[in-house]
C-alpha positions as CSV (number, residue, x, y, z in Angstrom):
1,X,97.9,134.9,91.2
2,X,95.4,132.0,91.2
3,X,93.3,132.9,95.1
4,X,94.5,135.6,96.3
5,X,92.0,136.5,98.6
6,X,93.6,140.3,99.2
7,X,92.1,141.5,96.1
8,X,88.9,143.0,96.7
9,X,87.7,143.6,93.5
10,X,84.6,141.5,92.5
11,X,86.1,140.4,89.3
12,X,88.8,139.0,90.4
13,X,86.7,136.9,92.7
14,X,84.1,135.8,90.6
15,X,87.6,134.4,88.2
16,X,89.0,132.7,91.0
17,X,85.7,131.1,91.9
18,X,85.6,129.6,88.0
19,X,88.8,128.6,88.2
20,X,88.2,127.0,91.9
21,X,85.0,125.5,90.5
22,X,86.6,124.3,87.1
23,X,89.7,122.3,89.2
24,X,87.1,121.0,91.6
25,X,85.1,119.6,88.2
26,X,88.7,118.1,87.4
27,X,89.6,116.8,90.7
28,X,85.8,115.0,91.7
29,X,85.8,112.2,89.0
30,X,89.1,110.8,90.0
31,X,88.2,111.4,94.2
32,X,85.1,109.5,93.7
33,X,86.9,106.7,91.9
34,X,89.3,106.6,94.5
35,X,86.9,106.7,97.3
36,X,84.4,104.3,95.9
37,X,86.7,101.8,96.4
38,X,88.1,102.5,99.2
39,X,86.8,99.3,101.1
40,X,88.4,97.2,97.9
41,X,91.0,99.2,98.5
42,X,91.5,98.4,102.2
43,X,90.4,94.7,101.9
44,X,92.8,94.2,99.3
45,X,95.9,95.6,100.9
46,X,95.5,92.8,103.3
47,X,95.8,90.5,101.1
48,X,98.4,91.7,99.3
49,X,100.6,91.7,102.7
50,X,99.8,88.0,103.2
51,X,100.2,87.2,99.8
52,X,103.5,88.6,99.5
53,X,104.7,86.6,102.8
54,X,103.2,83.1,101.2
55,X,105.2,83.9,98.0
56,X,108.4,84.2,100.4
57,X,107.5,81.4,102.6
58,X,107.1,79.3,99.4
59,X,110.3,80.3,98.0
60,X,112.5,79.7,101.2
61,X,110.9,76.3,101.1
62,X,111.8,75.0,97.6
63,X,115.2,76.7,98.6
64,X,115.6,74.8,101.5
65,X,114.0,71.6,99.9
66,X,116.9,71.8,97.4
67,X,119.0,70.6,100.7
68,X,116.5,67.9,101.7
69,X,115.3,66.5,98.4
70,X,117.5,63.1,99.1
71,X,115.0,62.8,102.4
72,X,111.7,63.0,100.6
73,X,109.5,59.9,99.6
74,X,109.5,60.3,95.5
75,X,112.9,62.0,95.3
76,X,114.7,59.8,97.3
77,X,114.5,57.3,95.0
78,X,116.7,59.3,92.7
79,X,118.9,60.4,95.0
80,X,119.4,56.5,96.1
81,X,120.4,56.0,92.1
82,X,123.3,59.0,92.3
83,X,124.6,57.3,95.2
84,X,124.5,54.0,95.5
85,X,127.1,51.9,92.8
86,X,124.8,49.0,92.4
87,X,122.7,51.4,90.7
88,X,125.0,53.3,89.2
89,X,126.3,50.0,87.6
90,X,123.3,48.7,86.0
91,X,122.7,52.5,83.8
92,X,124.9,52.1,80.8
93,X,125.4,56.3,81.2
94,X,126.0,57.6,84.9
95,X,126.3,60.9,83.5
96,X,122.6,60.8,82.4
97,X,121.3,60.0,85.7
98,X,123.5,63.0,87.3
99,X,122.6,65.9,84.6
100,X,119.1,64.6,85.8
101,X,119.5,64.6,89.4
102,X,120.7,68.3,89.0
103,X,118.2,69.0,86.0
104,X,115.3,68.2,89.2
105,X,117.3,70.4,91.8
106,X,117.4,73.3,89.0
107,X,113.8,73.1,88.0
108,X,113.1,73.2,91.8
109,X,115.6,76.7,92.5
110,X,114.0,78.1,89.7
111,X,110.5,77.7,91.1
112,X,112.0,79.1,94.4
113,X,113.0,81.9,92.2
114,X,109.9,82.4,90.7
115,X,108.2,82.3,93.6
116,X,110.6,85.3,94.4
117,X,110.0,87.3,91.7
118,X,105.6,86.9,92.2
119,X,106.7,88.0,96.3
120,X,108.5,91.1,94.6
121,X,105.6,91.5,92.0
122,X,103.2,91.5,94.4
123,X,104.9,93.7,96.9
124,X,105.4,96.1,93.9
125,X,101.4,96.0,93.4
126,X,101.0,96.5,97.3
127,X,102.8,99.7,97.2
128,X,101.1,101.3,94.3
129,X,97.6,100.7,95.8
130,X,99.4,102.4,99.2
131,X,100.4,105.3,96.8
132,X,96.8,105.5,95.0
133,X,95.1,105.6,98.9
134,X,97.8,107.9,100.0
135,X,97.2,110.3,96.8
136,X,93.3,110.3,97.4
137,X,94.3,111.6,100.4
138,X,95.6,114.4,99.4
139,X,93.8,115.0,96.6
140,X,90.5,114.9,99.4
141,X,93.0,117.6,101.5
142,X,92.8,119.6,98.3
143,X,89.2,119.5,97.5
144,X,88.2,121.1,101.0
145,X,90.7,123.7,100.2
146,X,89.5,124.6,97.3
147,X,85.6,124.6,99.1
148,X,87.0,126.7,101.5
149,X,88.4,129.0,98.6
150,X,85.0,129.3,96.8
151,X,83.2,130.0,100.5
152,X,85.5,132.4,101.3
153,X,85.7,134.4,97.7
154,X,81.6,134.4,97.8
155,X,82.1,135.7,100.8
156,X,84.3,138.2,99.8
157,X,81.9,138.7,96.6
158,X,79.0,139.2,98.2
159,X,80.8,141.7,100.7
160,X,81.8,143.5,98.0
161,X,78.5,143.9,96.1
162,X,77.0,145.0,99.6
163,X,79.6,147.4,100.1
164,X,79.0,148.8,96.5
165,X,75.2,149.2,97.2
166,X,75.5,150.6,100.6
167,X,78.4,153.3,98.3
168,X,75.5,153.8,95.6
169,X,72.7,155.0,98.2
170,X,75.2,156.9,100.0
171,X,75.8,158.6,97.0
172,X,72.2,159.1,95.6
């Protein structure tokens, strides 16, 4: 059993203290990559909060603008030519002017969906830098185990070797 501290025999110990040492020469390349950008880290996860609530705020607006388009300054110009029959009389094809009076609308919901899908995108990216922190966390939680294993088995070592000596002068 990897640490098992109840065995007092000093080769088991010195084993578990290369196998403690050799995990903690696996595990302190990716800690010190997580924790040297921690600040990054931090400073971006900010960002990516508000940047996720634009993207929505921008996509509820070209929604919503869908509903107002006849009210704004260059688009109600078109929306004046759908309606109005003087217009309408002087195009030789009304059904032109319609397909593009809903041709602008659909351009316009499929920004708003777009806009959606970099929200989602960038919520997605959010909660993968929240994982990475969360599993440098842990992996941190492990490291001072492991430190607390290797103290403790050399400990337990050098006990050991005393105990030994003290039995070898007894015995001389």
């Amino acid at each position: 059993m990897l640490f098992n501290s109840t065995k007092k025999t000093p080769h088991d110990a010195a084993q578990q203290v290369s196998d403690a040492t050799k995990l903690l020469g696996s595990l302190q390349p990716v800690l010190q990559k997580v924790y040297s950008n921690k600040a990054s880290l931090l400073f971006s996860s900010g960002f990516h909060y508000v940047g996720e609530f634009l993207y929505y705020v921008v996509a509820i607006a070209c929604f919503g603008f869908i509903f107002i388009m006849n009210s704004v300054f260059p688009f109600h110009l078109l929306g004046e030519i759908v309606s109005r029959p003087a217009f309408r009389d002087q195009i030789s094809n009304s059904n032109d002017i319609n397909s593009f009076h809903f041709a602008v609308k659909a351009l316009v919901a499929l920004a708003g969906i777009l806009f959606l899908m970099l929200g989602m995108k960038q919520r997605s990216v959010r909660r993968r830098s929240i994982l990475l922190h969360s599993a440098g966390a842990e992996l941190k939680k492990v490291e001072t185990y492991l430190n607390d294993k290797i103290m403790l088995l050399d400990k337990l070592q050098e006990e050991e070797s005393v105990n030994i000596q003290v039995q070898n002068k007894g015995t001389a």
